[in-house]
VOGUMAR-661217 format. One line per 5 residues: number of its first residue (from 1); for each residue x, y, z of C-alpha. Coordinates in steps of 0.001 Angstrom, whole numbers, plus 524288, in hexadecimal, padded with zeros to 5 digits. Each point is the difference from the previous one (the first is absolute). Example, Ala and Ser with C-alpha at 12.3 -4.5 7.8 and 13.67 -1.06 7.14 Angstrom:
BEGIN
1) 8300C 7EE6C 81E78; 8055A 80D70 7FD6C
***
This chain:
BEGIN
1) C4BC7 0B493 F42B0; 7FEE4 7F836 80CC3; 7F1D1 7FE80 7FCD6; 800C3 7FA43 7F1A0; 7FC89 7F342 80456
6) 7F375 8054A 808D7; 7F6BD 80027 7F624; 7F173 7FAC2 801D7; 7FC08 7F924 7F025; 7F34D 7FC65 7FD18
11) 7FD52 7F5C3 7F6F3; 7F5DE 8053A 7F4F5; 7FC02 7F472 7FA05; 802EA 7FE25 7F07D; 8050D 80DC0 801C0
16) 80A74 7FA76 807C5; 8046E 8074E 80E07; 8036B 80E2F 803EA; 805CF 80758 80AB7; 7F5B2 807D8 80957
21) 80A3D 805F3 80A1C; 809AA 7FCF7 80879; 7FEA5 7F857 80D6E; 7FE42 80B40 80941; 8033C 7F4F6 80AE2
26) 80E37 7FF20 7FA46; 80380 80EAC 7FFB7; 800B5 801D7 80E73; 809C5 7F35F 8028D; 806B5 803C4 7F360
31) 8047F 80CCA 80600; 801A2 7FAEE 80BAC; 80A87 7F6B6 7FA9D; 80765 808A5 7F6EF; 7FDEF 80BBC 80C7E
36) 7F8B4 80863 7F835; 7F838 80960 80A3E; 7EFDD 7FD27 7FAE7; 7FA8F 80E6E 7FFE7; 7F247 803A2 7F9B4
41) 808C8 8066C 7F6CB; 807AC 7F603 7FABE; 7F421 7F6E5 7FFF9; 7F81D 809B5 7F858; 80B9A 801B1 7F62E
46) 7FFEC 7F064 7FED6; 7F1C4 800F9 7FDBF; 802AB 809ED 7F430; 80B21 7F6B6 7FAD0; 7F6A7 7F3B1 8004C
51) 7F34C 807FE 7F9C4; 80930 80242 7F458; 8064A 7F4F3 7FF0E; 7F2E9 7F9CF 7FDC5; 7FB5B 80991 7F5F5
56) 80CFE 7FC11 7F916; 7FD68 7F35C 7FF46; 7F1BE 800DC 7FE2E; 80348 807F7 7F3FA; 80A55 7F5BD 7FB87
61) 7F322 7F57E 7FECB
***
């Protein structure tokens, strides 16, 4: 939840803007903040979260 504001959009024109993925950048000092330990593990799981989040929402257009 820390991360809901991380999103990168891209405008699209007439078609109007999406999201393409989160600011990798952010996740590190995010977890470093709330003192959440950054494993490959955790980071892959976030990746898995944010690939269907965006097939949600791309499915929502």
């Amino acid at each position: 939840m820390a991360l809901g504001t991380q999103w990168k959009w891209i405008g699209a024109g007439m078609a109007g803007a999406f999201r393409s993925g989160l600011d990798y950048t952010a996740i590190g000092s995010t977890a470093t903040a709330l003192g959440v330990k950054l494993t490959p593990e955790l980071f892959n799981d976030i990746r898995l979260l944010e690939r269907e989040s965006l097939r949600v929402w791309s499915a929502r257009r």
